[in-house]
Structures are given as structure tokens and as C-alpha cells.
C-alpha positions in Angstrom: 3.8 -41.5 -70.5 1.8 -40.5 -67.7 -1.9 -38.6 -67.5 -3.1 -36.5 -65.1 -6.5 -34.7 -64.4 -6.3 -31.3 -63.4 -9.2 -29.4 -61.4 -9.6 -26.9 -59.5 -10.2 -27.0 -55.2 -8.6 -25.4 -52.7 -5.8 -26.1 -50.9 -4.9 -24.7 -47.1 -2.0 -23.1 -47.1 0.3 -23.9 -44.6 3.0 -21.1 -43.1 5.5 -21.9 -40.2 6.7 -18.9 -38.2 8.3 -18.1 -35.4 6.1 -16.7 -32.1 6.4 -16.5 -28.8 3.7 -16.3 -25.6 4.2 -12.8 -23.7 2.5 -12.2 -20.9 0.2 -9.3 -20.7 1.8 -8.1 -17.4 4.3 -8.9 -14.5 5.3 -7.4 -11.3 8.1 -7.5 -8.5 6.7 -8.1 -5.4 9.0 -6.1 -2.9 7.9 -4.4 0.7 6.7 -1.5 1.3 8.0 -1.6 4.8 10.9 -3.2 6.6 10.7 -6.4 8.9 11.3 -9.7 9.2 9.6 -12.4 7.1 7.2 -14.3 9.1 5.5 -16.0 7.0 4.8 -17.3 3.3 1.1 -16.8 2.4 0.8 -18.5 -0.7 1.6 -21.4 -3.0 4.4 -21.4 -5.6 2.9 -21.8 -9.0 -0.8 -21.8 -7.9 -3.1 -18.9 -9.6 -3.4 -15.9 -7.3 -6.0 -13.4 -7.1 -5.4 -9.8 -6.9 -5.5 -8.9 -3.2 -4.4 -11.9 -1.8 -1.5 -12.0 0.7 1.5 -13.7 -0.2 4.1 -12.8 3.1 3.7 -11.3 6.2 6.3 -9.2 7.9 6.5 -9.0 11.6 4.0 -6.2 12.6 5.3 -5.5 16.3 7.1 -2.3 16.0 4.1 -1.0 13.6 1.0 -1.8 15.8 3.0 0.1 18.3 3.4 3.1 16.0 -0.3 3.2 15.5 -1.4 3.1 19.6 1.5 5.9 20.1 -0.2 8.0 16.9 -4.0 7.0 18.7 -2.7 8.4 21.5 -0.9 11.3 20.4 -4.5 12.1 18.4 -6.3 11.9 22.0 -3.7 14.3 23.1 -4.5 16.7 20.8 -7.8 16.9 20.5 -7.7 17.2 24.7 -5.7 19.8 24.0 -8.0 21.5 21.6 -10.7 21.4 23.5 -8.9 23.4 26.6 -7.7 25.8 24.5 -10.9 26.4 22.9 -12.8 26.7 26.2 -10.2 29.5 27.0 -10.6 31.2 23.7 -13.9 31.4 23.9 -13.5 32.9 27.5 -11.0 35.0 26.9 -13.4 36.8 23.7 -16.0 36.8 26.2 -14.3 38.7 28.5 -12.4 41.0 25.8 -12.9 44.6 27.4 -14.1 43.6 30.7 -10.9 41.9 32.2 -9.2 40.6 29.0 -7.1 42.5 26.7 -6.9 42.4 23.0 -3.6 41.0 22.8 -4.9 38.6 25.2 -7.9 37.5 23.2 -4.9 37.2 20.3 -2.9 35.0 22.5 -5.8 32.6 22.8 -6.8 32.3 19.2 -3.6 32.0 18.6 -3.2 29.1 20.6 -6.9 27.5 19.4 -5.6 27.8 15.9 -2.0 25.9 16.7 -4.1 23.1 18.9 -6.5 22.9 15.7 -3.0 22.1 13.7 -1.7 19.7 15.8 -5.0 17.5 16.0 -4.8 17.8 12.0 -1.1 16.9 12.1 -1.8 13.6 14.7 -4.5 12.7 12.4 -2.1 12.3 9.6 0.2 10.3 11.9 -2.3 8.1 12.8 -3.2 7.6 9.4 0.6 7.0 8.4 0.8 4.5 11.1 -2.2 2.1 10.3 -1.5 2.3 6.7 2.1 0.8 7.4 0.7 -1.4 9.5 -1.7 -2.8 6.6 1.7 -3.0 4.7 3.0 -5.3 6.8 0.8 -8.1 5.2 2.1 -8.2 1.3 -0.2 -8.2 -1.0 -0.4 -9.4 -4.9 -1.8 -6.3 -6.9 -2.3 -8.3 -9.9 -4.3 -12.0 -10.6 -1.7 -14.2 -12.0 1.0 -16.8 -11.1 3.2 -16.5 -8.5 6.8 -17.6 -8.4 9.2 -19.3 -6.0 9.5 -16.9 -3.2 13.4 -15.5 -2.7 13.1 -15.3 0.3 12.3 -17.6 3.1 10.8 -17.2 6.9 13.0 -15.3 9.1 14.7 -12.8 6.3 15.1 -9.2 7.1 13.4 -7.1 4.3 13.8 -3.3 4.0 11.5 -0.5 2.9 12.5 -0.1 -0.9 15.0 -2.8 -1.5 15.6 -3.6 -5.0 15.6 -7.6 -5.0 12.0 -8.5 -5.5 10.4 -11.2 -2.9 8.2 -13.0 -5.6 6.6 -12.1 -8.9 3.5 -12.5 -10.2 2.7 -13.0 -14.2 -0.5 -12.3 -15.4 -1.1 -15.3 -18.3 -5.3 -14.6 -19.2 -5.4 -12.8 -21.7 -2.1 -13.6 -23.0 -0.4 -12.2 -26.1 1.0 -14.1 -29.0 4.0 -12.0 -31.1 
């Protein structure tokens, strides 16, 4: 025969489940313009920060964009200025040498050389913002994987195999 005190304490209770570690985010690295790869800016497996540059694509062809656009924008805006010199003279004139249709002409021609300056503008800023492309950044802090691709690869505007990812791991979440 066997005795045994009973009391009362308490006593953790233990449950094993099943979980898994998600990260909060991840993202494909891919171009946003098309080159080739000169070189790998970062570190397999080393923390990133958000902004930091990860490859660089060759930026020839795009710095050469941006001078044509810079020049274009000078064009134009020489332009502008000629045509709003004759404008004005023309509406100075209108009745005393200068016809109505005349003084038309010239606005006419003020208000298409005011377009184009608005319309190099936009090239221009087209041009340097592919140019900034050309260095790929990380939008996120995280991780970064292997690259898969190496120095010398030809990337294209909108390709579908990423270049990298990044995985965001603080905060993390626990299902």
C-alpha cells in the first residue's frame, strides 16, 4: 500500500504546436531600365537599408538622353523667347502696319513655343529620372539574397526574373 499527500500548486502547462517565422515583407528587385550589369553594390546576406544601391547598370546611353533633353529645353526656351519678342511686336503694331490675323499668327506661335518648352521640360525630367534608375536601389530595410545575376548581364526594362530580393525580418511575424 502506498500514501500519497495531495495539495494544491500550480503547474505550467505545457502545449507544443506547430508555427512558422513569416516575414513581414519581401520584394523582387528587378530594373526599371535596361542595360548591362556593371556592377554588384552590395553584400549577399548582410542587412540592407532602404535606399541603398545594390547594382548599377551601365548609364552611357542615359546620360546622353539627359544632355540631348537639356539641350532640346535650351532650344525651346530660345525659341520662346523670339517668338515672344515678335508677339509682343506684332500687338504693338496691330493697326499701324500689322494686321489682326497677323497679331493671331504670332500668339499663335508664342502659345505653341510656350508648349514646346513645357513639353522639353518633361523630357528632361524623363531623362534624369532614368538616369537615377540606372543605380538600383533596395526600397525596403531587410536581407538581401544571392544576386541572379552577375557583372556583364543584359537586363531589360520590365523583365520578369528578379535580380535580388530583399526580406524584411524586424518585426517578424510568428503564425
Amino acid at each position: 500500500v502506498g500514501v500519497v499527500k495531495v495539495s494544491r500548486e500550480d503547474v505550467p502547462r505545457i502545449v507544443t504546436l506547430p508555427g512558422r517565422a513569416v516575414a513581414v515583407s519581401s520584394t523582387a528587385i528587378r530594373p526599371r531600365v535596361g542595360g548591362i550589369v556593371t556592377a554588384i553594390l552590395y553584400q549577399p546576406g548582410g542587412a540592407i537599408d532602404a535606399g541603398t544601391p545594390m547594382f548599377q547598370i551601365d548609364d552611357t546611353t542615359y546620360q546622353a538622353d539627359a544632355a540631348s533633353a537639356a539641350a532640346q529645353l535650351a532650344s525651346a526656351e530660345a525659341q520662346l523667347t523670339e517668338t515672344k519678342a515678335s508677339f509682343e511686336r506684332t500687338k504693338r503694331l496691330a493697326g499701324a502696319g500689322s494686321t489682326e490675323a497677323q497679331v493671331d499668327s504670332a500668339r499663335a506661335a508664342y502659345d505653341q513655343a510656350q508648349a514646346s518648352v513645357q513639353s522639353a521640360q518633361a523630357d528632361l525630367t524623363l531623362a534624369k529620372a532614368k538616369l537615377s534608375w540606372t543605380t538600383v536601389k533596395s526600397p525596403l530595410a531587410g536581407v538581401a539574397s544571392v544576386a541572379a545575376i552577375s557583372i556583364g548581364d543584359l537586363v531589360t526594362e520590365g523583365q520578369a526574373d528578379a535580380m535580388a530580393t530583399v526580406t524584411q525580418l524586424d518585426p517578424i511575424e510568428v503564425d
